[in-house]
SEDREN-278032 format. One record per residue: residue number from 1; residue in three letters; y, x, z of N, C-alpha, C, CB in turn. Coordinates in pm, whole numbers. Glycine has a CB too. Example, Ala and Ser with C-alpha at 12.3 -4.5 7.8 and 13.67 -1.06 7.14 Angstrom:
2
<1 Ala <-569 1319 780> <-450 1230 780> <-330 1320 780> <-447 1131 905>>,
<2 Ser <-225 1285 708> <-106 1367 714> <3 1290 787> <-60 1408 572>>,
This chain:
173
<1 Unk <-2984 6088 292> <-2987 6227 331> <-2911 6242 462> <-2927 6317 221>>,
<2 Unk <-2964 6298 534> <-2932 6331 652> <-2886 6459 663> <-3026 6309 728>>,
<3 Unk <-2752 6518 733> <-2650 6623 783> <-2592 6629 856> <-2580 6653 740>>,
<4 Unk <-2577 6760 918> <-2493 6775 1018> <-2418 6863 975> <-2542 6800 1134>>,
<5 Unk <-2269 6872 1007> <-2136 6938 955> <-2072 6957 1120> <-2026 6818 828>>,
<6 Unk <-1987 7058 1130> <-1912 7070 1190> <-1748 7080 1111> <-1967 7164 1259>>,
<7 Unk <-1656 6985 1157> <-1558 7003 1056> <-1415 7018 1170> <-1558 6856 931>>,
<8 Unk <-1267 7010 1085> <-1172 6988 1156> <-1074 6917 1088> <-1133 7092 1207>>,
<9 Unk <-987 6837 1128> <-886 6804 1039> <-772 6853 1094> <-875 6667 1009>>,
<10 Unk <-623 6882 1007> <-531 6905 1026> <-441 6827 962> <-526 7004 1016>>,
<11 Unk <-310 6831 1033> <-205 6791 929> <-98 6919 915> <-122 6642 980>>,
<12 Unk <-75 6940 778> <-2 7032 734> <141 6990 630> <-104 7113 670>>,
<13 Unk <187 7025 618> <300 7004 557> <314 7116 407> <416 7025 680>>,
<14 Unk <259 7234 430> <212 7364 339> <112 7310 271> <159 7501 414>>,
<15 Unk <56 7250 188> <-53 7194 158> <-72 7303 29> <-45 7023 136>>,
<16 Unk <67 7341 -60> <30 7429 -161> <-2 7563 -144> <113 7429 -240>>,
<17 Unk <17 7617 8> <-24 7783 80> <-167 7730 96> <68 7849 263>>,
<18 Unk <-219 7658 124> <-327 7647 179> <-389 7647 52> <-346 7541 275>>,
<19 Unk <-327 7571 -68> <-474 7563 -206> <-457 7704 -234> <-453 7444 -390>>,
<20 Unk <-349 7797 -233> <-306 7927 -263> <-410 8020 -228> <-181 7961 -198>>,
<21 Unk <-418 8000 -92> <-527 8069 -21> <-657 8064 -15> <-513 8061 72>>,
<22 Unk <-682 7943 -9> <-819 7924 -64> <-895 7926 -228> <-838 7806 -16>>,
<23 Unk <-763 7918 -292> <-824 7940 -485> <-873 8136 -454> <-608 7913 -674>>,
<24 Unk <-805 8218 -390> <-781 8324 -414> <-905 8372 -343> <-648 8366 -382>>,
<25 Unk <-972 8314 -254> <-1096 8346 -230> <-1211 8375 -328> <-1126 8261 -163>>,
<26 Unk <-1244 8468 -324> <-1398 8525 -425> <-1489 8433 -422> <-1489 8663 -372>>,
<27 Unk <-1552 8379 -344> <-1629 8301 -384> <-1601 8159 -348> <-1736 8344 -351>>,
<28 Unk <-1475 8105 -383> <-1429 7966 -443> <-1487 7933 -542> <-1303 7952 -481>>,
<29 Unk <-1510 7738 -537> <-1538 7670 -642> <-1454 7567 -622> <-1670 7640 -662>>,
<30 Unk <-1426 7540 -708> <-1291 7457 -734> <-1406 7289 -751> <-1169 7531 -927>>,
<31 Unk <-1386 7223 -728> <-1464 7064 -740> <-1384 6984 -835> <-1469 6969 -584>>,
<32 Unk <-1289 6983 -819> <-1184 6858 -896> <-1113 6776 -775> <-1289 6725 -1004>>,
<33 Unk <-992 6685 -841> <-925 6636 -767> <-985 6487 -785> <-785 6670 -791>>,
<34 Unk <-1028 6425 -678> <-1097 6295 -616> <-1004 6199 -627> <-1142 6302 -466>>,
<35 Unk <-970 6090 -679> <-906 5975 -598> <-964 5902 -524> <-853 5894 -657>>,
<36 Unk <-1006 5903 -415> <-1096 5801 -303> <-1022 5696 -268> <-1139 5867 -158>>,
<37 Unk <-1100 5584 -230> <-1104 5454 -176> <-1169 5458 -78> <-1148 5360 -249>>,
<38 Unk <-1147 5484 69> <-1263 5448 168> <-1204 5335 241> <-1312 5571 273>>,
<39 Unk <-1347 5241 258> <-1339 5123 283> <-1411 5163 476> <-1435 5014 143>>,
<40 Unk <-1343 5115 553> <-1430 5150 671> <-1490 4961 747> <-1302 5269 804>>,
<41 Unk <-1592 5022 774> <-1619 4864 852> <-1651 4851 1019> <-1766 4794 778>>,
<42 Unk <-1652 4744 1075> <-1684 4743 1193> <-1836 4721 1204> <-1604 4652 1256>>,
<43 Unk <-1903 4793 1310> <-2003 4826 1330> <-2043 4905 1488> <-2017 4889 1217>>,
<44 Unk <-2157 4846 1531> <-2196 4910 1669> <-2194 5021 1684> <-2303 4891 1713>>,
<45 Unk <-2217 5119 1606> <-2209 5265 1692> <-2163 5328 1518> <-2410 5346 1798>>,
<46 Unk <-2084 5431 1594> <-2043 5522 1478> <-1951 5494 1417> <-2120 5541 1390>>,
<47 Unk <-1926 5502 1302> <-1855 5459 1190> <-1923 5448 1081> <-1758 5529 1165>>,
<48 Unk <-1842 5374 966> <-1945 5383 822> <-1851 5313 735> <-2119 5294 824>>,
<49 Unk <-1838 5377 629> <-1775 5350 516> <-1802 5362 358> <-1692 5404 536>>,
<50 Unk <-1770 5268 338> <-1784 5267 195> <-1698 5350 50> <-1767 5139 186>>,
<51 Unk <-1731 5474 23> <-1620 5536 -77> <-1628 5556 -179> <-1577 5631 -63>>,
<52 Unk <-1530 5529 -288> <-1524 5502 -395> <-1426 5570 -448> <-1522 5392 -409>>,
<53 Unk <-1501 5684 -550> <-1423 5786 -599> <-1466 5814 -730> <-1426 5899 -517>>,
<54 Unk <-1353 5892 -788> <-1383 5973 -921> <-1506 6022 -938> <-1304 6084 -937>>,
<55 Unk <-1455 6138 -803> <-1589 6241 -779> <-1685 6186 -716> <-1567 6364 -698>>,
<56 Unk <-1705 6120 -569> <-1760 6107 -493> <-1745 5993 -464> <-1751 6178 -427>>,
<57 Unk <-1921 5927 -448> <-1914 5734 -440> <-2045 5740 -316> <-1979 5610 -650>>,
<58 Unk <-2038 5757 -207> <-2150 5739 -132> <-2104 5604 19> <-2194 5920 -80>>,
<59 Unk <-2216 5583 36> <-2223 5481 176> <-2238 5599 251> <-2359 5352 200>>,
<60 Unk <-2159 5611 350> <-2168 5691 517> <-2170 5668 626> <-2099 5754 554>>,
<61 Unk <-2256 5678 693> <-2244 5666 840> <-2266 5801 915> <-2347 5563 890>>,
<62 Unk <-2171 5812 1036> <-2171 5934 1067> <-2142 5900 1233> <-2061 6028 974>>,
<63 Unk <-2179 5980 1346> <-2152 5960 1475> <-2119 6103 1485> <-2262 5894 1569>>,
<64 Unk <-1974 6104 1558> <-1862 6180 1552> <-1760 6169 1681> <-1796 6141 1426>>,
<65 Unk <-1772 6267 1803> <-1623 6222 1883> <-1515 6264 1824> <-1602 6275 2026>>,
<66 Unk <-1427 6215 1852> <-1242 6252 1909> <-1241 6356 1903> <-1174 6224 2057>>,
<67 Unk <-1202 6461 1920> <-1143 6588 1926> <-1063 6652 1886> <-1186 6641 1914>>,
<68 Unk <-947 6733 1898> <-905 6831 1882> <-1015 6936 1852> <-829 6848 1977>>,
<69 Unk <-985 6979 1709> <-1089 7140 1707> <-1228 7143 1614> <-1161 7175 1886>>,
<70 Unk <-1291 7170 1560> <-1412 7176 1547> <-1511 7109 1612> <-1430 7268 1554>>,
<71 Unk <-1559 6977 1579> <-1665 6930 1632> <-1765 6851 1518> <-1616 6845 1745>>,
<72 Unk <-1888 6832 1567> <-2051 6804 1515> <-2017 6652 1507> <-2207 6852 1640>>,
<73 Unk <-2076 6646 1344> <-2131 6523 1291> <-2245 6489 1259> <-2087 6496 1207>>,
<74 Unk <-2261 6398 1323> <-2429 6389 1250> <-2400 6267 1126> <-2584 6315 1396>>,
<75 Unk <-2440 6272 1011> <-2424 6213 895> <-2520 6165 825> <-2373 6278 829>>,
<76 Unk <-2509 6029 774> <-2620 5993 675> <-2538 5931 526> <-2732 5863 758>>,
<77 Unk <-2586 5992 474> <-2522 5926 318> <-2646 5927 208> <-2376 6041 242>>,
<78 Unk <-2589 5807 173> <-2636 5732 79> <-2542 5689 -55> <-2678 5625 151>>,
<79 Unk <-2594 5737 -178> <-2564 5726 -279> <-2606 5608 -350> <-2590 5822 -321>>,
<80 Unk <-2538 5506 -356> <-2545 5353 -464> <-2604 5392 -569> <-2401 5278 -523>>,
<81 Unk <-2657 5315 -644> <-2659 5290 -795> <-2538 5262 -873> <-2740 5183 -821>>,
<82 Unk <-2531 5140 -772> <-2401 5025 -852> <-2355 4997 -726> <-2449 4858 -955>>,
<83 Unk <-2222 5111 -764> <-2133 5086 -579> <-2061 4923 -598> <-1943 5247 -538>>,
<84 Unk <-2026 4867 -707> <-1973 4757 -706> <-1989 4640 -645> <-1972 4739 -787>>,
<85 Unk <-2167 4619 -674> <-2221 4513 -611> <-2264 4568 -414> <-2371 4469 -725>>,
<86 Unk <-2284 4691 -433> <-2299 4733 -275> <-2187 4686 -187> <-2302 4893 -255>>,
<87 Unk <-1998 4715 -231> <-1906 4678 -163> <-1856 4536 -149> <-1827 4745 -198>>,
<88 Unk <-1917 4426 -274> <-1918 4331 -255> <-2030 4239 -156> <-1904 4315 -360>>,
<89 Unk <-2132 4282 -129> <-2234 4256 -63> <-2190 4326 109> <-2368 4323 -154>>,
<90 Unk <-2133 4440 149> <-2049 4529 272> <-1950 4406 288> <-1957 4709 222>>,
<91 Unk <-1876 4328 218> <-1766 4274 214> <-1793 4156 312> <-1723 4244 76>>,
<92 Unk <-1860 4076 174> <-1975 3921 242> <-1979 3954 388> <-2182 3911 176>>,
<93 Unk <-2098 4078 456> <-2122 4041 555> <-2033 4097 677> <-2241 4059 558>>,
<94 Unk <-1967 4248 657> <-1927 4299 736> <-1777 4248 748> <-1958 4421 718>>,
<95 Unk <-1670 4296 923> <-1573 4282 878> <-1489 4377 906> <-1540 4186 898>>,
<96 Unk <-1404 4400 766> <-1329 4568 735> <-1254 4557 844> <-1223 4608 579>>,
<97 Unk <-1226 4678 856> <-1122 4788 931> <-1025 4800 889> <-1146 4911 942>>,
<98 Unk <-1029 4835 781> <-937 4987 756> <-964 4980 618> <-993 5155 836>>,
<99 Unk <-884 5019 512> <-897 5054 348> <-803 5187 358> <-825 4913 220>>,
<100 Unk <-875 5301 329> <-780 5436 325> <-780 5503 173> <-844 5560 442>>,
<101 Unk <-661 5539 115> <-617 5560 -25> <-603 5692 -2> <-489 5483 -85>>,
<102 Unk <-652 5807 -80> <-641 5940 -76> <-638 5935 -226> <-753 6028 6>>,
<103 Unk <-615 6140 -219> <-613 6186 -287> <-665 6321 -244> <-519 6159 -334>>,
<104 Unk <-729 6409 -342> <-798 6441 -251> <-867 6612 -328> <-906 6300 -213>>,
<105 Unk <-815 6690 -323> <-876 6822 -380> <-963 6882 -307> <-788 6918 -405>>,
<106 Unk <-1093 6882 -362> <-1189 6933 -287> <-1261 7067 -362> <-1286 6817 -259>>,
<107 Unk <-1263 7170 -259> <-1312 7304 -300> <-1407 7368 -230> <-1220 7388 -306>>,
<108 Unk <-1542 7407 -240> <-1607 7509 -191> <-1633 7641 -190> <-1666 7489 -197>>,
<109 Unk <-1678 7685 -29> <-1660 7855 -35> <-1823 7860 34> <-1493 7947 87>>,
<110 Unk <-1942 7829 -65> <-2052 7883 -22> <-2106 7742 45> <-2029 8021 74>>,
<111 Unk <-2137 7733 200> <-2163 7562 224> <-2043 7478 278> <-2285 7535 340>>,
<112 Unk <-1917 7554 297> <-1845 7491 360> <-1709 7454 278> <-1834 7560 474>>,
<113 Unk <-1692 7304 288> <-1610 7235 201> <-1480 7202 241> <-1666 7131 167>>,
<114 Unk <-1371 7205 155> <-1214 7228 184> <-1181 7067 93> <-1128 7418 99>>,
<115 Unk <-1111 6998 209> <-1000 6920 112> <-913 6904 176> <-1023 6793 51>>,
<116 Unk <-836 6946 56> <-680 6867 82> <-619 6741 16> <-574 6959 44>>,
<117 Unk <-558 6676 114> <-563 6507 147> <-422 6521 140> <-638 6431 307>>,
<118 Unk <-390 6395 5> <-238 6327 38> <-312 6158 77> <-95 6330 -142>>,
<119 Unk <-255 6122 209> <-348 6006 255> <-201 5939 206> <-429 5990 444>>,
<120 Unk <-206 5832 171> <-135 5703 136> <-74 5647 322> <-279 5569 38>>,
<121 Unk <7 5651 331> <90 5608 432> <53 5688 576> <72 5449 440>>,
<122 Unk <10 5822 578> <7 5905 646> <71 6056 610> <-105 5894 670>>,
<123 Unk <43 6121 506> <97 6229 453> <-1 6316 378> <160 6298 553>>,
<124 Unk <43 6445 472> <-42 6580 414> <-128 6601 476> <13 6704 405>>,
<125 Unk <-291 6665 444> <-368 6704 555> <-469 6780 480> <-424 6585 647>>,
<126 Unk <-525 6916 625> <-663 6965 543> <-775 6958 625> <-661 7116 490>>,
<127 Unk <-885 6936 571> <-1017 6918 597> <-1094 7020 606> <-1067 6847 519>>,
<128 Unk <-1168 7116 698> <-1266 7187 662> <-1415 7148 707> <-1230 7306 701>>,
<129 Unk <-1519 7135 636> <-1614 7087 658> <-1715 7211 667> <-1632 6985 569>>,
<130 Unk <-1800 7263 782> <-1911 7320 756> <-2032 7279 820> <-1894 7435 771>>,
<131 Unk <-2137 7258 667> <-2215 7181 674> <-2321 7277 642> <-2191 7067 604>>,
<132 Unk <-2435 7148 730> <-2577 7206 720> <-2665 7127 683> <-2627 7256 828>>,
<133 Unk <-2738 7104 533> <-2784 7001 416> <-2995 7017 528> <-2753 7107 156>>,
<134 Unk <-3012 7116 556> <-3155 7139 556> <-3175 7146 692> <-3207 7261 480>>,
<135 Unk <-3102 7179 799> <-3122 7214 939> <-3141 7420 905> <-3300 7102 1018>>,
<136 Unk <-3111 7503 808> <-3194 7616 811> <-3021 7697 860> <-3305 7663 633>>,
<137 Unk <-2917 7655 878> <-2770 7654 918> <-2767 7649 1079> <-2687 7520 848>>,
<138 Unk <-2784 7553 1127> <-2769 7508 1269> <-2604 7517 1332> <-2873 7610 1359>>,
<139 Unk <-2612 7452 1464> <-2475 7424 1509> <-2380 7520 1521> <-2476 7371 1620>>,
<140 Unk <-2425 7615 1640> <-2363 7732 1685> <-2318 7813 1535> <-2475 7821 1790>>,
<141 Unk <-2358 7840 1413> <-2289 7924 1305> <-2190 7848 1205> <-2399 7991 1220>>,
<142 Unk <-2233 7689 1189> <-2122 7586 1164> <-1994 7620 1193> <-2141 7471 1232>>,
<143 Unk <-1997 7607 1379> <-1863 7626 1514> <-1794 7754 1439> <-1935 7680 1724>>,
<144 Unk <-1912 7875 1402> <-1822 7989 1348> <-1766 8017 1179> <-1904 8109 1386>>,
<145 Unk <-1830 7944 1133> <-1794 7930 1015> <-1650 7833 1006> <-1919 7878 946>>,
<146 Unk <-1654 7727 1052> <-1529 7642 1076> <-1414 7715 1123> <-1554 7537 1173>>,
<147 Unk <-1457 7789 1232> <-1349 7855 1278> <-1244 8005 1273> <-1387 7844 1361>>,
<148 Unk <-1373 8073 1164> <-1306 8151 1068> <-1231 8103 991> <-1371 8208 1002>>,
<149 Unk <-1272 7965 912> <-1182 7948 801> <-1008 7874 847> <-1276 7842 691>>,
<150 Unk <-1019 7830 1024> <-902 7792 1097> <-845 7926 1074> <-918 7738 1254>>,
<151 Unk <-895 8028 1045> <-781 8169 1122> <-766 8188 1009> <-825 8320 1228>>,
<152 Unk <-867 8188 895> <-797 8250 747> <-705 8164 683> <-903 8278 629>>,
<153 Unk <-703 8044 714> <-585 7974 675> <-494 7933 708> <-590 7913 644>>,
<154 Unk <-461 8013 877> <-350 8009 952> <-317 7869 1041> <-245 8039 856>>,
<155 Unk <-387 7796 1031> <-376 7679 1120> <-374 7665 1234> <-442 7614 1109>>,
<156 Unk <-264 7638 1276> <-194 7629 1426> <-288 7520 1491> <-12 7574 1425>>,
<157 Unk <-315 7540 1630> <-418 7454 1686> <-301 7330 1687> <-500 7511 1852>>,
<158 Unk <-157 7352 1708> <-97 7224 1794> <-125 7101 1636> <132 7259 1863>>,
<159 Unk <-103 7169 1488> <-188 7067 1424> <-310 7006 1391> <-173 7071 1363>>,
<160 Unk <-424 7091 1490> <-532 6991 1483> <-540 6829 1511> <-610 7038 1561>>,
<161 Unk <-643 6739 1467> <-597 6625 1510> <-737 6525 1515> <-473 6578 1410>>,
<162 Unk <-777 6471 1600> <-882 6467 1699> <-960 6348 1575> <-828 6407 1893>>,
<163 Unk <-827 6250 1562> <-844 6100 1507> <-919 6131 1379> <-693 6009 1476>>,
<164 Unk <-976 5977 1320> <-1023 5987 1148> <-889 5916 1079> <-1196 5878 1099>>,
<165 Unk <-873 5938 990> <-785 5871 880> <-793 5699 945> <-867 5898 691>>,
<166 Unk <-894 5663 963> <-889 5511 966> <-845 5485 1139> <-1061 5435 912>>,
<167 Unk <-853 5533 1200> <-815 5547 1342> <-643 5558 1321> <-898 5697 1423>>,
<168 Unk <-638 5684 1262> <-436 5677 1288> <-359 5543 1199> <-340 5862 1195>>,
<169 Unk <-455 5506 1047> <-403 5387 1019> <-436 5265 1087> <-422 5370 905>>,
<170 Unk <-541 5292 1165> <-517 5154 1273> <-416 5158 1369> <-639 5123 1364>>,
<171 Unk <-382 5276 1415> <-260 5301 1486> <-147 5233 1468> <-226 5412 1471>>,
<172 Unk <-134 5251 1322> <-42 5206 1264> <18 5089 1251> <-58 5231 1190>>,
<173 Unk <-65 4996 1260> <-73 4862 1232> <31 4778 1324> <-219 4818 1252>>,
């Protein structure tokens, strides 16, 4: 399946104002709390990873810049059968990056998806994703949808943060 999302990440330190604010929304849906495994690999264009979760077990590839702010993904995911033998077979040929350990509460308000991330040797962080499953969404109302939910949840631009999870733990290294 093919998507395009416009999303942002932050790092926050408030992580419980933010679930506060967003449970209290009317048309919240609460998802459950995820433990993810994303496995990232090296590869010619894009990124793509392998994740392995409670909730959520899909192969992704997505082409995505840098930014500070709200910016367009184009996305393809693919859902395994049997993620087991898929990451052992990713393993064989590709060679990893990056292994990123979350945790991970994920909530929706209509198409656009909220998580909040305790990343394993990074911290606190929130995610807003607004996505478009059919093309019947498009870019330009994504940009505004994303960026309403920056102002309703008070997020200071100086914590936006351009990088992916597997980028600042390569930093790290």
């Amino acid at each position: 399946m093919q998507v395009l999302n416009v999303e942002i990440k932050a790092r926050h330190k408030a992580i419980d104002q933010l679930r506060t604010l967003i449970e209290q929304h009317p048309k919240v849906r609460y998802v459950g709390l995820d433990h993810q495994i994303d496995t990232y690999y090296k590869v010619p264009k894009g990124r793509m990873k392998l994740r392995r979760g409670t909730i959520e077990n899909h192969l992704i590839h997505y082409l995505r810049n840098n930014q500070k702010g709200p910016k367009a993904s184009e996305v393809l995911l693919y859902k395994p059968a049997i993620e087991l033998s898929l990451k052992q077979v990713l393993d064989a040929a590709l060679e990893v990056l990056v292994v990123v350990d979350k945790k991970r509460s994920i909530y929706f308000i209509e198409n656009v998806k909220f998580h909040l991330d305790e990343v394993k040797g990074l911290g606190s962080f929130v995610e807003i994703e607004a996505i478009d499953k059919d093309g019947s969404i498009g870019e330009q109302e994504l940009q505004k949808q994303c960026a309403q939910y920056i102002r309703y949840l008070g997020i200071d631009s100086s914590c936006l943060v351009a990088d992916s999870y597997s980028d600042l733990l390569s930093l790290k290294k």
